[in-house]
N, C-alpha and C positions, 0 to 999 in steps of 0.2 A: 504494500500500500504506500501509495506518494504521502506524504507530510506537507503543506502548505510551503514550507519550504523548500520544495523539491527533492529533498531528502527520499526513501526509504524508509516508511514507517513498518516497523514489524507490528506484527499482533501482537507480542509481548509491549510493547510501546502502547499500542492502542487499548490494552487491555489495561493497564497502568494506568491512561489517561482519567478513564470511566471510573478506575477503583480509587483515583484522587477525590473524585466527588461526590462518590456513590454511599449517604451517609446509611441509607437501611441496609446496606451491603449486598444486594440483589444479584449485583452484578450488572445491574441496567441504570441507564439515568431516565427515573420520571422526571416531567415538566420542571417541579424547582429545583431538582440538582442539575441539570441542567440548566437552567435562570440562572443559580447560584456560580455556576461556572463563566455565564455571558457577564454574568453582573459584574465581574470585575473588572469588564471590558467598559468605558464612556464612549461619547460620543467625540467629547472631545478630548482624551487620554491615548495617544497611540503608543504608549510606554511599550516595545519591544516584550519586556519579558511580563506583562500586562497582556497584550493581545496573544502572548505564545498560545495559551490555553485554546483560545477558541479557534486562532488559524487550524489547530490541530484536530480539533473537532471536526471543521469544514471539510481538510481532509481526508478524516475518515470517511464524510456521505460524496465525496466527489471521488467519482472514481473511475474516470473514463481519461483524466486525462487531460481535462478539456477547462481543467479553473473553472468549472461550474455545476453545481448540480441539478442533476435531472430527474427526473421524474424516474427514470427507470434505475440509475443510483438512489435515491429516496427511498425508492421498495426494497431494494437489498440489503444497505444498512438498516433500514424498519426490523427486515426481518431477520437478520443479523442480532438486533438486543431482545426481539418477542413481541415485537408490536407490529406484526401482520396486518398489511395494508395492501388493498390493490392497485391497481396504476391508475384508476379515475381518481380515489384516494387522494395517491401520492401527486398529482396534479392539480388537485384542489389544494390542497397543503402550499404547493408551489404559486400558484395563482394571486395567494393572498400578498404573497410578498414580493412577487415580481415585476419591479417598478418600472422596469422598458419595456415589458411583455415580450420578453422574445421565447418564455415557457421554461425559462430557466435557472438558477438563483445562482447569483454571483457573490462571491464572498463579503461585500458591502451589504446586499441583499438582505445575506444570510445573518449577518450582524444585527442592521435591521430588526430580522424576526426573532432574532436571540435576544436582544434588548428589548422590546416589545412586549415579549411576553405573552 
């Protein structure tokens, strides 16, 4: 898996990331461990090791390659944590946040709906 940083993200890496925040210990991030992980991110804070968290994130659900996610990466990392979604779903998911409409969420995007909430 790529890293936002173009790096090689291992699953132990990504497995690590999720178990930073993951306070029931599930294994999975619901909605506020997740918030809790955007929330360190501002709008106007681009602190480096501030947004490492959530670049990292981003790159877990993008996974094509492409610096953005899609609809049909959205469904694999869904179903990846247990949150089983099908692709009208993970479309709708996408739709709310993507602000040029081009159907896809770009890591600004995806900040966006990680700060939102």
């Amino acid at each position: 898996m790529k890293a936002a940083t173009g790096e090689d993200m291992s699953d132990e890496d990504a497995r690590a990331l999720v178990a930073s925040v993951d306070a029931d210990g599930d294994g999975l991030l619901d909605e506020p461990e997740f918030l809790r992980l955007a929330g360190e991110v501002s709008a106007d804070d681009e602190d480096e090791e501030k947004c490492r968290w959530l670049r990292e994130a981003f790159s877990m659900y993008e996974m094509e390659g492409s610096g953005r996610i899609t609809a049909l990466s959205l469904k694999l990392m869904l179903g990846r944590l247990g949150a089983h979604r099908d692709i009208g779903e993970c479309q709708a998911i996408i739709c709310r946040f993507d602000l040029d409409g081009d159907g896809e969420l770009s890591y600004d995007e995806f900040k966006t709906m990680m700060m939102m909430g």
